[in-house]
N, C-alpha and C positions, 0 to 999 in steps of 0.2 A: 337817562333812559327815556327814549321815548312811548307815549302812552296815547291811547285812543279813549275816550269815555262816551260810552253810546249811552243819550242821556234818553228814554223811550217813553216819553211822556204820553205820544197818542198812540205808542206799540212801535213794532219793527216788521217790515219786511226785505224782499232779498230786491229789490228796484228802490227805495226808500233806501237805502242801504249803500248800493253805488251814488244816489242822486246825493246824500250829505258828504258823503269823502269825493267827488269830484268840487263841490260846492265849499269846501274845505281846502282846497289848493291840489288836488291828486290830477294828474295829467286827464281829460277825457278820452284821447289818443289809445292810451290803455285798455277800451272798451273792446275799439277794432283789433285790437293786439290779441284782445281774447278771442275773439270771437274765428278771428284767425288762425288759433293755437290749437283751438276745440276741433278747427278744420267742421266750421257749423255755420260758413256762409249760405248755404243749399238754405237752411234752414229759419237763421233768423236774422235781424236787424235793430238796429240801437239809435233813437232816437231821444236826443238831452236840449233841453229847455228850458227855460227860466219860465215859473209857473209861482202863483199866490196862494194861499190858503187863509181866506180873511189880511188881519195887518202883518202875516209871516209871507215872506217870500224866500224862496230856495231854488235848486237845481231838482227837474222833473228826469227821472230816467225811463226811458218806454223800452221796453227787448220785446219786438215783436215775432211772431214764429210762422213761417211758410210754410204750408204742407206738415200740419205738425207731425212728428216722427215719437210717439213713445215706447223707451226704452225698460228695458229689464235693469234689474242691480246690477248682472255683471258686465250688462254692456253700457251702463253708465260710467263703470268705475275702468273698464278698457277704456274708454273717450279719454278719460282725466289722465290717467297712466299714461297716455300716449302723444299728447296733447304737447309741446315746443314750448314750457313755461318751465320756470325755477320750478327746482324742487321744494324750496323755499313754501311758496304757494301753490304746489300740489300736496302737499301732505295734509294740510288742514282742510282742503278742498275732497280728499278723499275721507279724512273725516268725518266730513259734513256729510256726508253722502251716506256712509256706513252707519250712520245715526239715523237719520231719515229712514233708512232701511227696514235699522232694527225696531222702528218706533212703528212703522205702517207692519211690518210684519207681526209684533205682538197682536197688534189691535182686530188685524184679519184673519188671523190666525194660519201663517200661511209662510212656509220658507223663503230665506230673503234669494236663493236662488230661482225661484218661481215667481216670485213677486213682482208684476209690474206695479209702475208709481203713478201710472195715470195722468195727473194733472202735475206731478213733483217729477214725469218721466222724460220730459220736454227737453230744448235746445234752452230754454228760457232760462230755467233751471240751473243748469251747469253756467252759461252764461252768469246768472247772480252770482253762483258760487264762486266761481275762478274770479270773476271781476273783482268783487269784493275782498278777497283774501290778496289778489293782485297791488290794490290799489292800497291796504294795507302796507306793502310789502313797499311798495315806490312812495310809502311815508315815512319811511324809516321806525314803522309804529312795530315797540319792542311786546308790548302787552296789554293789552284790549280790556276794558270794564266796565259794565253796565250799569245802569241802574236799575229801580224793582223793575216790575212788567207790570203795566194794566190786564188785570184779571176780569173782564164780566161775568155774568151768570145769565143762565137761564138758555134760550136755544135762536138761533140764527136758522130759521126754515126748516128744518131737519136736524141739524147740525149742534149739538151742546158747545156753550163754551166755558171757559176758553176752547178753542179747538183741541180735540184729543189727541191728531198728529204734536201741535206744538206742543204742550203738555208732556207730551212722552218722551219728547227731542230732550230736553230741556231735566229728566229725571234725574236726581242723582248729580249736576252742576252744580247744586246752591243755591239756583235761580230764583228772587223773591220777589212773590206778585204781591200786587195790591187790589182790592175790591173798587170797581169803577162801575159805575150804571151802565154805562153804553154799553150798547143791545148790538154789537156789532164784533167780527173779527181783528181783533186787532194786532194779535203777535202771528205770523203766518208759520207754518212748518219749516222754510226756508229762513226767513227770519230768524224762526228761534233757532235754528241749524247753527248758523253762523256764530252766535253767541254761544253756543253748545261746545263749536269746535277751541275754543281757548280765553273765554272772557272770565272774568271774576266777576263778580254780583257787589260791586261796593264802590263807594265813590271814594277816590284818592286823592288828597293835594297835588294839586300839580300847579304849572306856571305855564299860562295858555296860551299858544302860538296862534292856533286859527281854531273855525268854530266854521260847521256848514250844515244846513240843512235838508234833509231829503225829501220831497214831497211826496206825497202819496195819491194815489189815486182815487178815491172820494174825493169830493170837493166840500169837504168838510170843515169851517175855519180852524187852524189851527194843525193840520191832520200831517204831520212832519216828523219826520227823526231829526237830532240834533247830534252831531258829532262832534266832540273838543278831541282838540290834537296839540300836544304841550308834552311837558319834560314833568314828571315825577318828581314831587319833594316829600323828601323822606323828614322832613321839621315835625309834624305831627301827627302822633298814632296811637292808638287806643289799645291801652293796657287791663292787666287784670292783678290786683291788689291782694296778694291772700297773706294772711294775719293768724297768729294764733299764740294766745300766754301760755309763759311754760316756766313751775318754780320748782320742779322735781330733775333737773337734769344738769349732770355735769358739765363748766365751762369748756371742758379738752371737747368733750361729744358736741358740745353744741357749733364750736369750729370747727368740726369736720362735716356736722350736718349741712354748714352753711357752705362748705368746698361740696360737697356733693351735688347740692342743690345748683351752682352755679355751672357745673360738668353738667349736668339733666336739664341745662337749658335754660335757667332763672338769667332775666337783664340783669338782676343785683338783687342782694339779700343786706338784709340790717338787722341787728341786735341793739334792743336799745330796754337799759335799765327800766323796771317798772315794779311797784310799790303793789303785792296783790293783797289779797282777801287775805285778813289776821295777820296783816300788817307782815307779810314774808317777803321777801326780796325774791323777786324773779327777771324775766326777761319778755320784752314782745319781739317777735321773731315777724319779720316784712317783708315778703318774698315778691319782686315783679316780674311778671309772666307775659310773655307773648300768648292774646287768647288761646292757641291752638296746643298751645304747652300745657292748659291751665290742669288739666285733667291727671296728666302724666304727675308736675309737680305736687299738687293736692295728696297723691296716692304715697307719694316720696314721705311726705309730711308725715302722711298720719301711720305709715311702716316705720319707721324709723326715727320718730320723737317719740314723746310719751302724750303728747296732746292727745285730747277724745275728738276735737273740732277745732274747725278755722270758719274764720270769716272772710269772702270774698267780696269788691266793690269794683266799680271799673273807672277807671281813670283815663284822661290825658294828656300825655307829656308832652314837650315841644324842645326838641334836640339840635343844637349846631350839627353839620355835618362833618364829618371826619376821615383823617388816614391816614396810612403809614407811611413813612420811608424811613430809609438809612443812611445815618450820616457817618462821614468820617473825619478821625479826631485825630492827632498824636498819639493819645492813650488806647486806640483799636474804634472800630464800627459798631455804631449800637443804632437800633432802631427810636425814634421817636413818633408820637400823635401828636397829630398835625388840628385843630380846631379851627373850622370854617365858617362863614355865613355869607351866603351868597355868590361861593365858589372862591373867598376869599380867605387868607387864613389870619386866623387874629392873636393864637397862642400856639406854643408849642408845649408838649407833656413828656421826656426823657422815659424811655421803659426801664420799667426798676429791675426786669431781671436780668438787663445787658447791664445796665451800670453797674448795678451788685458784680456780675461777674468781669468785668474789666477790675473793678477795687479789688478784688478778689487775686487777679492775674499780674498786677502790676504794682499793689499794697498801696494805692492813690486812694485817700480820704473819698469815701461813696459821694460827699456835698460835693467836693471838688469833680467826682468824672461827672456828675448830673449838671454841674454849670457848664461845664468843658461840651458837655455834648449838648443842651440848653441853646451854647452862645453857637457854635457849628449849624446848628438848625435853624436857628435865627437868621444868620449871615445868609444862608443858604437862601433862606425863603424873603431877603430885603426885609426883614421886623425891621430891624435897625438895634 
């Protein structure tokens, strides 16, 4: 899977944004492609250059606009609709747009069919948007993820920030700032558009192809987007630990509590003997959760044991990667897991409920079809 991570140490805009994915291996060629899609040569121009920011250097992107032309929403969102690109890269690009929309339309109080965009209503505009989603797209990048945002406070001329357009883009995403002094704009509305239309807010392991930076336009040391472009490793993720002793409940209930739990989404549950208070024999009950689970299984818990409370911790684990196939044997087809590292396999694991059922169909000792399909899988994959 490939992955993009916009790492936005000095913010994001929509020029900063093409300048690190061109700067990252993405064709520049792609620019003109857009800008000829939008059928918005009347209007603007694209100028890429190698530019410094102190001891960082990257790729400068300039979209300049002739006779600027600003547009309404829905003759924004005709342009894109009409515009000779994948649909691929119009869909997110019309996202972005409907965000933008709805975030200047709360703020002015004012339907987004009436709404011009003013300065977000431009050739420039669309041009960041399509580029970007484009340039994406001719990276084979499957899913996009940010890091926090620089938050300032206080006011820019007039203007509070963070800006209230990016702010509003940006609701409701996940999106997490962080407090920085600079007295200056740093995430743009178009910027945060982009991250609005499909990024996650969290850094993922991954294994890094290229890295390019986008420069910005201050001439501030340092004042760059940085974009990694690399392959997803799912090795290590962060769990949620929930716990709770239990010396009042039947062994049969407590194995179906832990079949349930595992249906409701638990990585895996454990029972493990434990000595309570006034020396009774009871059990600690270990359930791991994907965070987003954590909530749902918690509720499982406490409906359906006799617990009053759990304890939750957060963990993490670090997994080989894994999969299935199906082999075949003399005794019939059963599926095996396959255990990987580094796209390499190093064991195989027989599924117990094929081989149960082949001993079952054919009266062959369960040890004997688990080696039988074991050695099948092996061969298969050269173990030896």
């Amino acid at each position: 899977m490939t992955i993009a991570y916009f790492d936005c140490f000095a913010g994001i805009s929509g020029d900063m944004t093409l300048g690190a994915l061109i700067d990252a291996g993405a064709d520049r060629a792609l620019l003109d492609a857009t800008i000829e899609a939008l059928r918005l040569g009347d209007e603007a121009t694209i100028e890429v250059r190698h530019e410094t920011r102190g001891h960082l250097g990257g790729t400068r992107v300039v979209v300049q606009t002739i006779d600027r032309v600003e547009r309404t929403v829905p003759a924004l969102l005709a342009v894109v609709e009409e515009a000779d690109a994948p649909e691929r890269v119009k869909t997110p690009v019309l996202d972005a747009v409907n965000r933008l929309a709805r975030a200047e339309a709360r703020l002015h109080g004012v339907s987004e069919d009436q709404l011009h965009l003013h300065e977000l209503g431009g050739a420039d505009t669309l041009v960041d948007l399509m580029g970007a989603f484009w340039l994406l797209h001719s990276l084979d990048v499957d899913q996009v993820y940010s890091s926090a945002l620089p938050a300032p406070r206080g006011r820019m001329d007039t203007m509070p920030l963070p800006a209230p357009a990016s702010v509003r883009v940006l609701e409701g995403t996940g999106a997490v700032f962080e407090a920085t002094d600079s007295g200056l704009e740093l995430v743009t509305p178009t910027g945060a558009a982009i991250l609005a239309a499909g990024a996650r807010f969290e850094r993922p392991a991954m294994s890094l192809r290229s890295i390019g930076y986008g420069i910005g336009a201050r001439e501030t040391p340092g004042n760059a987007l940085a974009v990694w472009i690399g392959e997803k490793i799912e090795s290590q993720t962060g769990v949620t630990l929930i716990e709770t002793n239990i010396d009042d409940m039947a062994p049969n209930l407590l194995a179906a509590l832990c079949e349930d739990l595992m249906v409701a989404g638990a990585l895996d549950v454990s029972v493990t003997p434990a000595l309570m208070k006034k020396g009774r024999a009871g059990h600690l009950i270990t359930i791991m959760s994907p965070p987003e689970l954590v909530a749902r299984l918690t509720d499982h818990l406490l409906r359906h044991s006799t617990t009053l409370g759990v304890r939750m911790s957060t963990a993490q684990r670090v997994t080989a990667q894994r999969r299935i196939i199906e082999v075949k044997t003399p005794l019939g087809s059963a599926r095996v897991k396959i255990k990987e590292l580094d796209g390499k396999p190093l064991d195989v694991a027989p599924e117990y409920e094929d081989c149960r059922r082949i001993s079952r169909e054919t009266g062959v000792d369960l040890r004997e079809v688990m080696r039988v399909v074991s050695d099948a899988a092996r061969k298969e994959l050269d173990l030896g």
